[in-house]
N, C-alpha and C positions, 0 to 999 in steps of 0.2 A: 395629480390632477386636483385641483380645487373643487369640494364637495357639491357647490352650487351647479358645477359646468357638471359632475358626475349625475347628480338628481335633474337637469335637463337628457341628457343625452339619455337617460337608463329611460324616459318618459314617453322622451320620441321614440324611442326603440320600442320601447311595448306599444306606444299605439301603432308603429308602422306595421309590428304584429300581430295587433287583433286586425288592422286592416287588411291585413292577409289572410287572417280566421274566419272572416268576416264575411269578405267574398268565396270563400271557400266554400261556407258554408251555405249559400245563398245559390252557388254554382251548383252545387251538388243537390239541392233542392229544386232546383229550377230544372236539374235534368233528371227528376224523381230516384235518386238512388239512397237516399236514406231511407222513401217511403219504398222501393224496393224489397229493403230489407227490416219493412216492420216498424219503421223509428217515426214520430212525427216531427220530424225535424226540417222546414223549409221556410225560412224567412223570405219575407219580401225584401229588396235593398231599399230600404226608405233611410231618413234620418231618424225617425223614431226607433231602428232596431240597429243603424250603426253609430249615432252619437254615445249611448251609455259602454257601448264596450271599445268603443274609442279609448272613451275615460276610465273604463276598467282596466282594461288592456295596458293602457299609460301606467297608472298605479302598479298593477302587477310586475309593470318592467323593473320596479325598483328593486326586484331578488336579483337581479342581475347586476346588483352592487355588492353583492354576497363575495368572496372574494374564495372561491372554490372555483376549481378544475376549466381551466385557461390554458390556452392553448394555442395549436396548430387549429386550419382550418378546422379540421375534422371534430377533435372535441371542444374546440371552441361553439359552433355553431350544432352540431349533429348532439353530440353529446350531454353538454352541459343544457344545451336549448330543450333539449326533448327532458332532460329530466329535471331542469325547473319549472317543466310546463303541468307537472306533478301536480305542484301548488295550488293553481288554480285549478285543474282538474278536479282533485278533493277539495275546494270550497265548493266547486259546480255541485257535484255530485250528493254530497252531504250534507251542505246550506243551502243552497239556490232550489234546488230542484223541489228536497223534500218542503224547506219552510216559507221561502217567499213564494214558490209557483205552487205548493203541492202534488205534485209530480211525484211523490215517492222518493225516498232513498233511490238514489244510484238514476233518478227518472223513469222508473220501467214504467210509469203509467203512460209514456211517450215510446216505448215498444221493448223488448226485450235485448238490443244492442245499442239502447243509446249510449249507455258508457261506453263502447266501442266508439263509436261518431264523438265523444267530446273527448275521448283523448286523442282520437286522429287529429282534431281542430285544434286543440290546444298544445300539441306536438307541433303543428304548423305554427301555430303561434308564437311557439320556446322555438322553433327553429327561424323564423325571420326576425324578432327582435335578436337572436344571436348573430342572425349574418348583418345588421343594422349596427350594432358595434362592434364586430372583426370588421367591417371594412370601415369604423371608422376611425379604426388604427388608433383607438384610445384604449386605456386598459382601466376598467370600470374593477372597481372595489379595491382599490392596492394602498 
């Protein structure tokens, strides 16, 4: 595959991911279960809080040119999605949180499970941009 067509597709695939993380996240604040359990985690769906992880999300898909653990459905999408979603997980937790929000390492100042809630979200997020290029029957990083 031509490198060009690989860094579009690896793009769209991570934004259709965070737009999956995205609502996920927003769903599950909206029906208070992260405040449930402690976390303040509940965005509004505006453009101002899904534009920038649109474009994160797009960026991030680019490890999904990585050319590791391809597959059948199962560890194409479950596998490889959930454990590239690692990545971002550990920039959230140990850049974002502590030094551009100050939230703490790992966010506890947003409750004591929020690392729990940003790897559930960015699990979703390695698993839809993973099911966004198994079905689009291209084979990204080869």
């Amino acid at each position: 595959m031509k490198p060009i067509r690989q860094i579009g597709l690896s793009y769209a695939a991570g934004a259709f991911g965070a737009l999956a993380n995205s609502c996920l996240a927003w769903y599950l604040g909206m029906k208070g279960i992260p405040q449930h359990f402690g976390v303040a985690i509940a965005p509004k769906l505006t453009a101002g809080f899904l534009y920038p992880r649109l474009v994160w999300g797009g960026l991030w898909g680019f490890v999904f040119m990585i050319p590791i653990w391809r597959g059948n459905f199962w560890t194409s999408v479950l596998g490889r999605g959930v454990f590239l979603s690692f990545l971002p997980t550990l920039f959230q937790i140990f850049y974002v949180f502590p030094v551009l929000q100050g939230k703490g390492t790992f966010g506890l100042a947003l409750g004591r499970l929020t690392p729990v809630f940003v790897i559930l979200y960015n699990a979703i997020w390695g698993m839809a941009t993973g099911l966004w290029l198994y079905f689009s029957n291209e084979e990204i990083g080869t």
